[in-house]
C-alpha positions as a Markdown table, in Angstrom:
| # | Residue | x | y | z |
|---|---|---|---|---|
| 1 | Unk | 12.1 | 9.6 | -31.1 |
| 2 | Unk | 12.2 | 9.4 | -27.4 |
| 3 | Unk | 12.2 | 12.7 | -25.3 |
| 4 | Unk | 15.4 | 13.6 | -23.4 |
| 5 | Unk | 15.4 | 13.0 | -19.8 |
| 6 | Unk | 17.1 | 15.8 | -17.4 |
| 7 | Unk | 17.0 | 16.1 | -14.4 |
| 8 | Unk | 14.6 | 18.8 | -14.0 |
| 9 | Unk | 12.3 | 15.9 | -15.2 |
| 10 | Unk | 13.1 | 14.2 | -11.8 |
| 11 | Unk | 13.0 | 16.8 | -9.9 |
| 12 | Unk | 8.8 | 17.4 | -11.1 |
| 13 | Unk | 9.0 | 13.9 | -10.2 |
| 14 | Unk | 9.4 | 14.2 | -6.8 |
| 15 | Unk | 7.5 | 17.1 | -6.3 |
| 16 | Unk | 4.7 | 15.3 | -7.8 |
| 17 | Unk | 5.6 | 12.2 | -5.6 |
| 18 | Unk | 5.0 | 14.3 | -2.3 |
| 19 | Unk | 1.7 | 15.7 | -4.3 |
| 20 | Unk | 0.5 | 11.8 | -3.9 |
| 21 | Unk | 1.4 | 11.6 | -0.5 |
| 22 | Unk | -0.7 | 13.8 | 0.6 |
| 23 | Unk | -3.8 | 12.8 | -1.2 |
| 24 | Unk | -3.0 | 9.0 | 0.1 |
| 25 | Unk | -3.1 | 10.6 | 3.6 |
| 26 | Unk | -6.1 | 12.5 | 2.8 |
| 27 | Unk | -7.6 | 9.0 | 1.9 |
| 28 | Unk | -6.3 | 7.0 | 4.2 |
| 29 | Unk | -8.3 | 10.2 | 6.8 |
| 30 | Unk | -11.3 | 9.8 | 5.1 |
| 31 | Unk | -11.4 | 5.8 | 4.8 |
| 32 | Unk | -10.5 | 6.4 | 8.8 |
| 33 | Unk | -14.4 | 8.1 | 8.8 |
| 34 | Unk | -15.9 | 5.4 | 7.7 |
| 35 | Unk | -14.5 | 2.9 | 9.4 |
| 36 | Unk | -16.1 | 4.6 | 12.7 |
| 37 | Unk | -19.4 | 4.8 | 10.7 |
| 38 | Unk | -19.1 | 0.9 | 9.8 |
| 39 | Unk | -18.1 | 0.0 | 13.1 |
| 40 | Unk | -21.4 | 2.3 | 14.9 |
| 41 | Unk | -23.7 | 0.4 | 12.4 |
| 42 | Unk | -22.6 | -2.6 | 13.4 |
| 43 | Unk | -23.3 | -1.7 | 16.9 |
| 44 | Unk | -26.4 | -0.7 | 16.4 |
| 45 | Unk | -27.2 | -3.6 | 14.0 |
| 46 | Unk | -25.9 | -6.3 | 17.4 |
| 47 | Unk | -28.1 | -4.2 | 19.8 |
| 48 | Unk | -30.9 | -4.7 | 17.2 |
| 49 | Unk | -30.3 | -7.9 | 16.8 |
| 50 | Unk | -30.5 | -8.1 | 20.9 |
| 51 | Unk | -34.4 | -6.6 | 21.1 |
| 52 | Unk | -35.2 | -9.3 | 18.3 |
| 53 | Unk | -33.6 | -12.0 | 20.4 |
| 54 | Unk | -35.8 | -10.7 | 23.7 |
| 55 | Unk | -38.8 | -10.4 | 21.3 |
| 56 | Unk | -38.4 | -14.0 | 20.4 |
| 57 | Unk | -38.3 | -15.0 | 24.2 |
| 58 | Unk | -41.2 | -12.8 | 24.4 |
| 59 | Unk | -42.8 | -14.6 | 21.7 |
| 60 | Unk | -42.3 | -18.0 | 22.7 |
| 61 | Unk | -43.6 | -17.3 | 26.5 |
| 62 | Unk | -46.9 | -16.3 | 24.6 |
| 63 | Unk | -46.8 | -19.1 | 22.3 |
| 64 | Unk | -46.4 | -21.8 | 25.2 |
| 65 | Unk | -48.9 | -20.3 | 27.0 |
| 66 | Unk | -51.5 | -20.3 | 24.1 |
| 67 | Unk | -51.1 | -24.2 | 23.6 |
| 68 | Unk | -51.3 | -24.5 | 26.9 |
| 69 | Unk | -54.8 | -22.6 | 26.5 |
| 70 | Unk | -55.5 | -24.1 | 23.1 |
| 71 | Unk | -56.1 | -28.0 | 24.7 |
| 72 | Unk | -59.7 | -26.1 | 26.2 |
| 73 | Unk | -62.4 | -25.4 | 23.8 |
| 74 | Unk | -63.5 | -22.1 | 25.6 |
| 75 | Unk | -59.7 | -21.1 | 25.5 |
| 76 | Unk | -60.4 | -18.6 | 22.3 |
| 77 | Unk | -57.3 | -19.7 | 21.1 |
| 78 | Unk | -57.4 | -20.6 | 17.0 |
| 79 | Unk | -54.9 | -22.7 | 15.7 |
| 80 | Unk | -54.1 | -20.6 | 13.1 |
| 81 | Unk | -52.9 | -18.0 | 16.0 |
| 82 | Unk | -50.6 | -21.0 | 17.2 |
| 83 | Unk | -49.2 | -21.3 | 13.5 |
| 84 | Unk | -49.1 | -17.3 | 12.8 |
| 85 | Unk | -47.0 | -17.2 | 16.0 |
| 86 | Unk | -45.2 | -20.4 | 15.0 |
| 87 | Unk | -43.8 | -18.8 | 11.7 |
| 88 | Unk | -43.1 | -15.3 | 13.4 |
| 89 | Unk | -40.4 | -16.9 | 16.0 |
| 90 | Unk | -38.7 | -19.4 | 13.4 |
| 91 | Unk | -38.3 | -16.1 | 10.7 |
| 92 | Unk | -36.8 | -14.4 | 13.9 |
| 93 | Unk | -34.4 | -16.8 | 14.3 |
| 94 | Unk | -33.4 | -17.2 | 10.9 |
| 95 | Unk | -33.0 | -13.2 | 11.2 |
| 96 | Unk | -31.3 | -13.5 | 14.4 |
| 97 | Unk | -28.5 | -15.5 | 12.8 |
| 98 | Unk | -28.2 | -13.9 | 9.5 |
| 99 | Unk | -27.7 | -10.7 | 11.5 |
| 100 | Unk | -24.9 | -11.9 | 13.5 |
| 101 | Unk | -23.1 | -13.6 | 10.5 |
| 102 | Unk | -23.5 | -10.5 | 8.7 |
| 103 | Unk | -22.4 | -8.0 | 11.7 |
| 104 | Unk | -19.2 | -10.7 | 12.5 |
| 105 | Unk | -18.4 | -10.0 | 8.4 |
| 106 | Unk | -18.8 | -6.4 | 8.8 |
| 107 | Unk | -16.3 | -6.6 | 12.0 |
| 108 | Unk | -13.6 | -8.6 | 10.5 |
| 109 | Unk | -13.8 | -5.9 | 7.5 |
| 110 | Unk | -13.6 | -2.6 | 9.6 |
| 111 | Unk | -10.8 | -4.4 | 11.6 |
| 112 | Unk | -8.8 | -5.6 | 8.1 |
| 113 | Unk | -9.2 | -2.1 | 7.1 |
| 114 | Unk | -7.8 | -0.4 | 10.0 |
| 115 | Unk | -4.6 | -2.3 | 9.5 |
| 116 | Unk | -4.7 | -1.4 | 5.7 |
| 117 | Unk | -5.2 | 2.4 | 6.4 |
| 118 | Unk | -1.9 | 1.7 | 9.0 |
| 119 | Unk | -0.1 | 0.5 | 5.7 |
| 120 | Unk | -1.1 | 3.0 | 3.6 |
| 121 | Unk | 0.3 | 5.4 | 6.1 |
| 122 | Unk | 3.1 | 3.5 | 6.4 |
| 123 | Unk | 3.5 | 3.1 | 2.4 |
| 124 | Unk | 2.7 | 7.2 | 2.3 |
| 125 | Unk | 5.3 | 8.1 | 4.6 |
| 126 | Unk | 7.9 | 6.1 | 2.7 |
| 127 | Unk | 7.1 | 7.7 | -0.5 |
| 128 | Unk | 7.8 | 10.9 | 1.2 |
| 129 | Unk | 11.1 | 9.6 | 2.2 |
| 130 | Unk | 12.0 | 8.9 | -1.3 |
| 131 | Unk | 10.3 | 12.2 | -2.8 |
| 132 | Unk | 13.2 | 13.6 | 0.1 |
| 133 | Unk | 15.9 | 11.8 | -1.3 |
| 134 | Unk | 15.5 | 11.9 | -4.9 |
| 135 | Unk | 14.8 | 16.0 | -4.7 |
| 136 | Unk | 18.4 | 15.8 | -2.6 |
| 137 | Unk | 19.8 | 13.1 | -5.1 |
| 138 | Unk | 19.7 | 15.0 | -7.8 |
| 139 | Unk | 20.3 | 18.6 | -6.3 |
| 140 | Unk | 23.5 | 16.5 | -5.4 |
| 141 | Unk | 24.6 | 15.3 | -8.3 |
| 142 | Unk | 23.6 | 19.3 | -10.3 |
| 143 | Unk | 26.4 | 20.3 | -7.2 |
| 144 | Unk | 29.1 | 17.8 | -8.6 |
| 145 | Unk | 28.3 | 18.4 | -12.3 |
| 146 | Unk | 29.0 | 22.1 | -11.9 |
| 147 | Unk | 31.8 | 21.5 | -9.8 |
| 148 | Unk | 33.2 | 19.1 | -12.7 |
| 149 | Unk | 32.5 | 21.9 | -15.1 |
| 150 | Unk | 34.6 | 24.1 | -13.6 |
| 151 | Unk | 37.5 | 22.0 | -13.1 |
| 152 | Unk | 37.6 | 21.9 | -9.8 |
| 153 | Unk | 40.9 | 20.4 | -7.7 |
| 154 | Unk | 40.7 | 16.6 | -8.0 |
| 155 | Unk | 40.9 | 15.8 | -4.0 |
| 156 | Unk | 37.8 | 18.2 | -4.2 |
| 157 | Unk | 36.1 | 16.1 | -7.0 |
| 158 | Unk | 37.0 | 13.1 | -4.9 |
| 159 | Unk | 35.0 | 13.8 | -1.7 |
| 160 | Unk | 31.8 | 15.3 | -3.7 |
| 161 | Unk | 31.8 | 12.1 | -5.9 |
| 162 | Unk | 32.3 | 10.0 | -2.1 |
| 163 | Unk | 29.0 | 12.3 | -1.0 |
| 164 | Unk | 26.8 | 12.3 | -4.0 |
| 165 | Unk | 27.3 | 7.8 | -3.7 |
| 166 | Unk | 26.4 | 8.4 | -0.1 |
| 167 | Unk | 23.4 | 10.4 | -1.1 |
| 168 | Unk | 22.7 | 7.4 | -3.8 |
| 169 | Unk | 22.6 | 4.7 | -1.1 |
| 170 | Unk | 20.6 | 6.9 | 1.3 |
| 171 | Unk | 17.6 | 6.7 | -1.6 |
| 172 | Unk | 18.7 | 3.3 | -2.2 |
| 173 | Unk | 17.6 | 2.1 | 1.1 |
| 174 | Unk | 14.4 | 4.2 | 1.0 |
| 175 | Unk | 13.5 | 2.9 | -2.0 |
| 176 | Unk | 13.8 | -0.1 | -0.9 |
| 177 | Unk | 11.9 | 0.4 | 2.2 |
| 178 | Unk | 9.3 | 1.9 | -0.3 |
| 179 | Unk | 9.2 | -1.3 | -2.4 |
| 180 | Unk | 8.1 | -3.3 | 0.7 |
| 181 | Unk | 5.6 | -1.2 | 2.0 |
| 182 | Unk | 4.2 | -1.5 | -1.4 |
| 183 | Unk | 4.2 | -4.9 | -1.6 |
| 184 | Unk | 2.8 | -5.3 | 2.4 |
| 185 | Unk | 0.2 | -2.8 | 0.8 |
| 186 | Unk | -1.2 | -4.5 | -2.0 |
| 187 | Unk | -1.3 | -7.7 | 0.5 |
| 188 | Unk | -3.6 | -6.6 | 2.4 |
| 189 | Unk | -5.7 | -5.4 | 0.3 |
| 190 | Unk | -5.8 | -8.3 | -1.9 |
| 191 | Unk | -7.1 | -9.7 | 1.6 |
| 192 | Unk | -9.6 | -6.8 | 1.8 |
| 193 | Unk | -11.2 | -7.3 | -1.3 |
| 194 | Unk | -11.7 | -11.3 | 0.0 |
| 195 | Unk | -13.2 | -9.8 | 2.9 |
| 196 | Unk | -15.9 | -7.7 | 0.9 |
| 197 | Unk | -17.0 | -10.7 | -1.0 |
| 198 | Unk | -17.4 | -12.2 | 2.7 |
| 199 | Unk | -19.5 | -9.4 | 3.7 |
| 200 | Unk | -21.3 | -9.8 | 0.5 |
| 201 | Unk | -22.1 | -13.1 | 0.8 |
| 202 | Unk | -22.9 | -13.2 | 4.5 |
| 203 | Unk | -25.9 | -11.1 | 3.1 |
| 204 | Unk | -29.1 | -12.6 | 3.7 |
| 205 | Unk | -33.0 | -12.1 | 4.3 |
| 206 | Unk | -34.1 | -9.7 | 6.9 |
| 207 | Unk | -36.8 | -7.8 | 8.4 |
């Protein structure tokens, strides 16, 4: 047997609907955090990234000038130095380039999710709407049943039946609103979850 609705049943739903608009705030603050975090790492990862590429330079200034050394015999240059050195600047390149595939994937991301956190604000404060108007919906319509119970003049009836429809297309169009924000919502974040498996992939080797 089904339970019977009323409408104090709607009522604890939009209280509990404005309850999940603040915790999607809350969220959407803390997701904000990390974003800044991300986007600092990433920074630090491209200046990194920067002292490897003048280490390399570095590198191949000394590598040129040992085989320019190595062609004399009292140059106390191996060859083995020469190939040590040779392996060190290609592994710094392959580094080098990994890095900056993996700090472009990490950019991308932070920026995706700054729009995302903009939509889940956006979604938020359209749920609050709607919370708003259903609380004021149904307080509404409460008004008109009690105003129907007590038999009320019917001109009377008339315009509180012509307000409680105005308060029905009032939620109407936030709902509506709602429903889009949803859907731009789970959008982007079906485009977020590509974006991780970017990030994931762009993953490589380094030291």
């Amino acid at each position: 047997m089904c339970p019977i609705i009323t409408h104090e049943d709607e009522i604890e739903l939009a209280s509990t609907e404005k309850d999940l608009v603040n915790h999607i705030k809350k969220l959407a603050k803390a997701q904000s955090n990390l974003i800044g975090a991300q986007n600092k790492y990433a920074e630090a990862l491209r200046k990194a990234n920067l002292e490897r590429e003048m280490l390399n330079r570095t590198f191949r200034d000394v590598l040129k000038q040992m085989q320019t050394l190595m062609r004399e015999k009292r140059s106390n240059i191996k060859e083995e130095e020469v190939n040590l050195f040779q392996d060190i600047i290609y592994k710094n390149d392959e580094y080098i380039e990994a890095n900056n595939k993996y700090i472009d994937a990490i950019k991308n991301l932070t920026v995706k999710k700054d729009y995302f956190i903009k939509k889940k604000e956006e979604l938020a404060n359209s749920l609050d709407e709607v919370a708003g108007k259903r609380g004021a919906l149904i307080k509404k319509a409460l008004n008109v049943e009690k105003a129907k119970n007590k038999l009320i003049e019917g001109e009377k009836l008339k315009i509180l039946d012509s307000e409680l429809n105005d308060y029905q297309r009032e939620f109407d169009r936030a709902r509506d609103v709602l429903l889009k924000k949803i859907h731009q919502f789970i959008e982007v974040r079906d485009e977020i979850d590509e974006l991780w498996i970017h990030l994931k992939n762009s993953i490589s080797k380094s030291s």
